[in-house]
Phi, psi and omega in degrees: 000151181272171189259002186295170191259014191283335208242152186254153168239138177248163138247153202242107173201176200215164131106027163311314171087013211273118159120342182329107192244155185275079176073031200086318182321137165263198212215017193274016168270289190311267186354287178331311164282335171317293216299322174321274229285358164294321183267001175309301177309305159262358168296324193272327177277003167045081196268169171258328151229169172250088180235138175244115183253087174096162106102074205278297185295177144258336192208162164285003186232019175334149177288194192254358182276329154342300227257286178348279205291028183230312173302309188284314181302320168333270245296303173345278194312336189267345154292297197282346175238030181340326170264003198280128181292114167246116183230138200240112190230157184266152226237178150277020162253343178287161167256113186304009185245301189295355190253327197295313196289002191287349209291336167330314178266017213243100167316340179177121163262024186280146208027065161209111190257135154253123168246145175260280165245181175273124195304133162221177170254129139245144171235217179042185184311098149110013199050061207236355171296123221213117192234120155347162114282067179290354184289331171299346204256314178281146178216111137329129146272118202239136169261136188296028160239032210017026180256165220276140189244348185207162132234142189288079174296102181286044209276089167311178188277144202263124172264171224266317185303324203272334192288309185267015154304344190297161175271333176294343213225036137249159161260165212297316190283357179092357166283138154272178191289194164258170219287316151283344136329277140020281178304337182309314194282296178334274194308336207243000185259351163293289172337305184299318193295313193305300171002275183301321169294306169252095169312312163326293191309306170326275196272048185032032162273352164245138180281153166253144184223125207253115157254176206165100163266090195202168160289085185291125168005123152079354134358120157295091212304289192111231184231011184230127182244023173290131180031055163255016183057202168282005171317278192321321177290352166110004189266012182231019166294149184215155169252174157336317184313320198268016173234013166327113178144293184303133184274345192191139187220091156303104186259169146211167183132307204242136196280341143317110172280151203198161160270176165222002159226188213251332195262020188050009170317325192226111185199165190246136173262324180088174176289140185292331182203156193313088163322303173257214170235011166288348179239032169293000166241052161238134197279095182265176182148212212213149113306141185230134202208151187198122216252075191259158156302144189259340190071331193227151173286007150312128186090172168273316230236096175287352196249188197204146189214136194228109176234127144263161161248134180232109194278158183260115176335164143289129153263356174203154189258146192235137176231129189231121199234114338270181204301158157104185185244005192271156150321133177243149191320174172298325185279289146341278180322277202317322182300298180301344164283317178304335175281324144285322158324321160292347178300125213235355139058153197264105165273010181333285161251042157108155187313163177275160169279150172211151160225127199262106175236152186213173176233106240242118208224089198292324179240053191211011212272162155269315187270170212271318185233168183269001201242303171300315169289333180287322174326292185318314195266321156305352180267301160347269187287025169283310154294341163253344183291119166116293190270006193214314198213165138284086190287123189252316181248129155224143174226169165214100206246120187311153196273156173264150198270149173280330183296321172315321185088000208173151177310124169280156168259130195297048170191032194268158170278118180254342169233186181283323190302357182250331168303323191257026186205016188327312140353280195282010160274323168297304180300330162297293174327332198244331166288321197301320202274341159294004169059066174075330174303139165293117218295143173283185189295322183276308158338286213285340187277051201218295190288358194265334174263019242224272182326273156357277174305324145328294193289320181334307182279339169299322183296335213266324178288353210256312192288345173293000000 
């Protein structure tokens, strides 16, 4: 990136997630490394801020090892980088009072803005007038020679209740608007204030820079649709059109990193490192964003935004057998469990994650039942789980029939020998869903006199 002192540097990033565990596992060696390759990170691009947009937590209720570890990170960055501006907004999985309260673990909060939840007022008759706080929302980014180099609309995630509560978000008649409209107002009613406060911003000598966590329209995905919420059915979707104004618009929510125009004016950082196994192809990692004057007043936007990204090793490997989002053949599977074994893998920050999905095609089969390959395929990973990978997903699905229309369930009746034998279908039915285990001893004579009596009454009802 160039160095002059003309251009602002963001490093840009969103979607942490800190606690999360994979399928119980934990996951605190990847943090670790997380946090190694972040400071990694603004030591070599030296940024002037550091904005984190949303979803800080995994849940609203984060441990306290959670909580620990966002604190001991601030406090680094804010020792070894002292001048770096950090502004933090809360996502729709923080609890925006658990993201504001972080200021607790913090050695100095100086150049650190938190928003959490959304600043409002209330007044008029009965208090029930409910008004923005844009002076809460907006931050100067002060340079230590006191000039002014950016400001910050600091907006957390809006939730449809917080949007329409506003007295700006009726309509004449006292209805509300819709949800993007709402956001509309918000955003573009900040904008007026940055405006107003600050003249550098007003006449572009400084960019206004927009944070904002929600699903903008026409998004990309990925392969992970994980915690968008009702995004996906459209009612909390928004387009580009509500950040009109903005020289930079820092998003989170959707774990892809993505432009969302052709000049990068508006983009998703992604998650720095992989939540699921839905992001298992995703080059995770930071933004690296550099903001320039353009030299001429022509247009809304003088400036020019330059994004690199720095993407990040895996620190644990995610193996999904087989590639792909499909079921995999009898043959597929087996090669691929077997190909681990020999695998000798980076333990660093813990053994790989595997997820098993196979597919079970009776007449393409070695085994007699579907019940006899999942046996088969457990034992497999049984010798491989604890010493060679972590087993997070297994699954096993019957092929699907072209008469059927549709996937069968490995727990469907499969021959007439299952009518006439209801005994030995509860035993197959109590292995599949038991990972193989044999039904107990108590278990089966409860159900045997069940059964028994079942058929009793049928003779009995056949003799009337």
């Amino acid at each position: 990136m160039d160095n002059s002192e003309s251009s602002l540097k963001i490093l840009h990033t969103s979607d942490w997630h800190l606690g999360k565990r994979l399928h119980d596992y934990d996951r605190t060696a990847e943090y670790e490394y997380f946090r190694t390759c972040l400071m990694d990170s603004i030591a070599r691009s030296r940024p002037d801020i550091l904005l984190i947009a949303g979803d800080i937590f995994d849940t609203v209720t984060p441990s306290i090892e959670a909580e620990k570890f966002l604190g001991r990170t601030l406090n680094e960055i804010r020792r070894v980088h002292p001048d770096l501006h950090i502004v933090i907004t809360g996502g729709n999985h923080d609890s925006g009072r658990k993201i504001e309260s972080i200021s607790i673990y913090m050695e100095s909060c100086a150049g650190l803005k938190i928003v959490g939840e959304f600043p409002v007022a209330y007044g008029g008759e009965n208090g029930r007038i409910c008004e923005p706080l844009y002076e809460k929302l907006a931050y100067p980014v002060i340079s230590q020679d006191g000039s002014l180099l950016a400001v910050v609309a600091a907006v957390p995630y809006l939730t449809p209740a917080a949007v329409a509560g506003l007295s700006m978000n009726r309509d004449a008649e006292g209805g509300e608007v819709s949800y993007e409209t709402g956001v509309r107002n918000i955003y573009q009613g900040c904008l007026s204030h940055i405006r107003n406060t600050w003249p550098e911003a007003s006449n572009g000598q400084v960019p206004i820079i927009a944070m904002g966590h929600f699903y903008v329209r026409d998004s990309a995905l990925g392969d992970d649709n994980d915690g968008k919420g009702n995004a996906l059915g459209g009612e909390d979707q928004i387009g580009t059109g509500i950040f009109d104004g903005y020289n930079y618009v820092a998003l989170g929510h959707i774990h892809f990193r993505q432009n969302l125009t052709d000049n990068c004016r508006i983009r998703y950082s992604g998650s720095p490192l992989p939540i699921n196994f839905g992001e298992i192809a995703y080059r995770n990692g930071v933004d690296l964003v550099e903001i320039l004057p353009r030299g001429c007043e022509d247009g809304a936007y003088p400036f020019s935004v330059s994004v690199n990204s720095d993407v990040y090793k895996r620190a644990t490997e995610f193996i999904r057998i087989p590639r792909g989002t499909k079921n995999g053949s009898e043959d597929a599977v087996v090669s691929g469990l077997d190909a681990l074994k020999n695998a000798s893998g980076d333990c660093s920050c813990g053994l790989p994650f595997l997820s098993v999905f196979a597919e079970y095609d009776p007449g393409n089969s070695a085994y007699k039942t579907i019940g006899e390959y999942r046996i088969f395929l457990e034992k497999k990973l049984r010798e491989l789980s604890g010493v060679k990978v972590r087993l997070c997903q297994f699954k096993v699905e019957m092929k699907e029939s072209g008469n059927s229309g549709g996937a069968e369930n490995d727990r469907e009746f499969r021959s007439l020998d299952d009518v006439l034998n209801p005994m030995q279908l509860a035993d197959r039915m109590y292995r599949d869903v038991n990972n193989g285990k044999e039904m107990p001893g108590d278990v089966r004579k409860l159900l045997s006199e069940i059964i028994a009596e079942a058929e009793g009454t049928r003779e009995a009802a056949e003799n009337v």
